[in-house]
N, C-alpha and C positions, 0 to 999 in steps of 0.2 A: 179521843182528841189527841195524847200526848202520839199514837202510832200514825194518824193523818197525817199528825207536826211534821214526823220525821221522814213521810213518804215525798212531803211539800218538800220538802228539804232536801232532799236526795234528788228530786225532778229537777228543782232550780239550778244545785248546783252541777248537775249532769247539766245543763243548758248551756251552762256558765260555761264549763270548761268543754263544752261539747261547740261552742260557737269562735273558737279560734282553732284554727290552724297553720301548721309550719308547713311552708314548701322549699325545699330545698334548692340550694344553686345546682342549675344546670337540668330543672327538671321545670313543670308549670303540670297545676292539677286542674283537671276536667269537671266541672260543677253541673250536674243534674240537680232535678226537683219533680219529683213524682217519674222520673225516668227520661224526660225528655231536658236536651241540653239547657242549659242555662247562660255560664260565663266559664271566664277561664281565669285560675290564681296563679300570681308572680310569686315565683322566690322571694319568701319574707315570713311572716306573722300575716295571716289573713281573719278575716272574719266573718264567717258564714250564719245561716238560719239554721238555730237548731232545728232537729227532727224534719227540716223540710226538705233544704240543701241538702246533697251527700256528694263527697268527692268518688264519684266513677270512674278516674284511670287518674295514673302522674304519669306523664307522657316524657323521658328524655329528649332533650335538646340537642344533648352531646353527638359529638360523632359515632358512627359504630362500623364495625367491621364486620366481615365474615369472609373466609376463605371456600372457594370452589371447585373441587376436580369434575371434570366430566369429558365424556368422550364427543369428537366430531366426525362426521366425514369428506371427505373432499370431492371436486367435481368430476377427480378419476379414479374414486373408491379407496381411497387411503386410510387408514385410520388416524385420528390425531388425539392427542389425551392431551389436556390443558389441566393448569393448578393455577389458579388467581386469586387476589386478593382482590375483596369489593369494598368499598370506604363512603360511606353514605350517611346521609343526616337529617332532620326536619327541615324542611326546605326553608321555612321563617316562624317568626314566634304569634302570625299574625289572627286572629279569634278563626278564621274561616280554615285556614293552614291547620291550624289547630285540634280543629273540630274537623277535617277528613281525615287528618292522625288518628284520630280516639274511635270514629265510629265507620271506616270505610270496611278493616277487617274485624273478624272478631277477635282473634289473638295474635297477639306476635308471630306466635308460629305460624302462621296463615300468610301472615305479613311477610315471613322471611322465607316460606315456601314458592309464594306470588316469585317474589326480586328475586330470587335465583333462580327459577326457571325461566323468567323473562329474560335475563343475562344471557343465561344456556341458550337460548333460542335464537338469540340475536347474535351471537357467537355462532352456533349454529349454521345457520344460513346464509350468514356470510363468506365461512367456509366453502360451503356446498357451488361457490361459485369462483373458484380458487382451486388449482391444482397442488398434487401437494409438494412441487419443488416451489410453492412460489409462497408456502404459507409462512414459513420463517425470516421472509425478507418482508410482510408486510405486519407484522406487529403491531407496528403504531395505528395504521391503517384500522383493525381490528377496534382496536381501544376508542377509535376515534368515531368509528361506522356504531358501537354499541353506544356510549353517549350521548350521540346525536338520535338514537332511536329509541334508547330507553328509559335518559331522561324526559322525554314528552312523557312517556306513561307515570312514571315518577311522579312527575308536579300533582296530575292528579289525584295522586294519593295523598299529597302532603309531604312528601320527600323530594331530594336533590341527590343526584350521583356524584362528591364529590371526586371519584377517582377510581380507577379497575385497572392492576397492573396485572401484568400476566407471567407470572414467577417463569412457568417451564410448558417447553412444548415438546412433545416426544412421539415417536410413531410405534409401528409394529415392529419388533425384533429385525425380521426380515427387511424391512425395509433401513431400519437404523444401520444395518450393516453393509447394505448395500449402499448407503450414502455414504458409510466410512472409506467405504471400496473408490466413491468417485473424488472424496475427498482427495484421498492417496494417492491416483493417480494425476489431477489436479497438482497433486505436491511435486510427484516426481517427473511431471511435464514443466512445470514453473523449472525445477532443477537443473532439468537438461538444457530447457532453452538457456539458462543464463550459464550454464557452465560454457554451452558452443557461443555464446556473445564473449562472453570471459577467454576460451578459445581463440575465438576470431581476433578478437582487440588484439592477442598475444602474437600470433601469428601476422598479422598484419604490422603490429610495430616491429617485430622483426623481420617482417620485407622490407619496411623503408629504415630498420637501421642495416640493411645488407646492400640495401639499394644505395644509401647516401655511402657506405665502406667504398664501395665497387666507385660510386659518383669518383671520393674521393683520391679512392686507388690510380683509376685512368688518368683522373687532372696529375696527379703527381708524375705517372708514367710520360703522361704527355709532356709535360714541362723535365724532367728529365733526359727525353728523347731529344727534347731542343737544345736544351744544353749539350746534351752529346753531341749530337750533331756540329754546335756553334764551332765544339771543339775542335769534333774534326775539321772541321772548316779551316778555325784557325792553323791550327796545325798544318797543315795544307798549305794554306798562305804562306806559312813561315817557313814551311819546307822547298815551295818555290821561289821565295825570295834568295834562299840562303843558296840555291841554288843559281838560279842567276847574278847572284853576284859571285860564286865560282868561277862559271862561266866566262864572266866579262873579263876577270881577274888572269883565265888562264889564256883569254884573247889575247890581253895585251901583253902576255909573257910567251904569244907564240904559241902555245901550248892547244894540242887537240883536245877537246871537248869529249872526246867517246870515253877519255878517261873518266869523266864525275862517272858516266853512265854504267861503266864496266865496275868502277867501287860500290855503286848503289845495287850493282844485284850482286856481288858479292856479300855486300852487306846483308842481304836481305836471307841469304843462304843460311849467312852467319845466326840471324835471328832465327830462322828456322828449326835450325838445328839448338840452339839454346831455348825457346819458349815453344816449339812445341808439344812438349809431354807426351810423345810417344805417339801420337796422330804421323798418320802417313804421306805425303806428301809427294807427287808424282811432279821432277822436273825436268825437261831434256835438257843436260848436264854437255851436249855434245856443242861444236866449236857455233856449228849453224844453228842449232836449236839458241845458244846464245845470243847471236847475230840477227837473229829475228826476234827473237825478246829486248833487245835493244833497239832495231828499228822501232818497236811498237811505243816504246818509253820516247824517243824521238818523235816520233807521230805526236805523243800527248804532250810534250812540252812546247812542241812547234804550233798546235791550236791554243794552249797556254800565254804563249807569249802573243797569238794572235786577238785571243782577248785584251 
């Protein structure tokens, strides 16, 4: 009796503490009964049938990661290597959600085998329809073509993609250097064009600061020329004034006129001879050569006075 007692007693309290259980935040436990599904436990203190209930999986909630290299090819035989990170989760906490979590794979590993090759694949083949100058300018593209393709398959299982960044994209040697090759020359085309714009612009503000020099040079020329000229004008004026009033002066003193004429080309000898510096100057110095250089001086005073 006393060894029954204590078999009863060991059964019961094996019962007792066999029929609560803890679930953690951030996880929910899978409840079988003879193997086939039952219910699903909340994070808390729960309370189960002993020996009949048994929790069969605690399924995290949380988010989970995992990182992916793998190779692609393009649609003109390129090689591409990617490294991405995947960031994915239980799609919702809801019994059905739940229950294709626990029972659609058999292990994890199966699970994370499925989701990275179904990424690979969808990655993949989107490639294969992409050249490879054009795979580096569609990135988001990428990201965007596998979410829309691979969260459908996801829900099915019980999961959601929340997010697939794609760290780095890299090619073949040969080809990575060949693109440094068009980079560079890219760089030193950009260069030259803007040095010959840089050029140009220089050149060109200094045609129109030569152009507006010269503008200004001629205007000043020209209004100098005018003034000279005024000059001599005046000069002229006053030089035929001053002479006609000789003139008048040595009329009414009787006096002949060929005298102003014969002092002004003496005078004029006289300058010659002081302001020329040494220039040669050819004049008929003889009685007639005079007497026709004074007719001519006559000639121009007499249409002078006829204006």
């Amino acid at each position: 009796m006393e060894i029954s007692g204590i078999v009863l007693l060991v059964i019961v309290l094996a019962a007792v503490f066999g029929s609560f259980v803890t679930i953690n935040q951030g996880t929910v436990g899978v409840i079988t009964v003879f193997g086939k599904y039952r219910r699903v436990m909340r994070p808390g203190l729960n309370f189960k049938v002993p020996f009949l209930e048994q929790i069969y999986k605690r399924i995290s909630i949380q988010n989970r990661s995992v990182e992916l290299e793998f190779q692609a090819v393009t649609n003109d035989q390129a090689n591409v290597y990617f490294k991405s990170m995947l960031l994915y989760s239980v799609l919702n906490q809801d019994d059905d959600t739940i229950q294709n979590v626990a029972f659609k794979f058999i292990s994890d590993k199966d699970l994370m085998q499925a989701l990275v090759r179904t990424v690979e694949g969808s990655i993949r083949a989107f490639v294969a329809t992409k050249k490879q100058a054009e795979v580096l300018n569609v990135r988001r593209d990428i990201v965007e073509n596998v979410k829309e393709q691979v969260d459908l398959t996801l829900e099915t299982w019980g999961y959601h993609l929340q997010d697939l960044q794609i760290n780095d994209i890299t090619f073949d040697e040969a080809i990575m250097t060949s693109m440094s090759k068009v980079v560079a020359s890219n760089n030193l085309k950009a260069a030259a064009e803007n040095e010959g714009q840089a050029l140009l612009i220089t050149k060109t503000k200094a045609a129109e600061a030569e152009g507006n020099s010269i503008k200004i040079s001629a205007e000043a020329e020209k209004q100098a020329a005018q003034l000279r000229g005024q000059g001599v004008a005046l000069f002229r004026e006053e030089v035929a004034k001053g002479m006609s009033q000789a003139a008048e002066q040595m009329k009414q003193a009787n006096l002949d006129t060929n005298v102003i004429l014969f002092s002004m080309w003496t005078e004029a000898i006289k300058n010659f001879a002081e302001y020329g510096k040494g220039n040669v100057i050819f004049l008929d110095g003889s009685s007639e050569g005079m007497e026709k250089t004074l007719r001519q001086i006559m000639a121009m005073q007499q249409m002078g006075d006829k204006k």
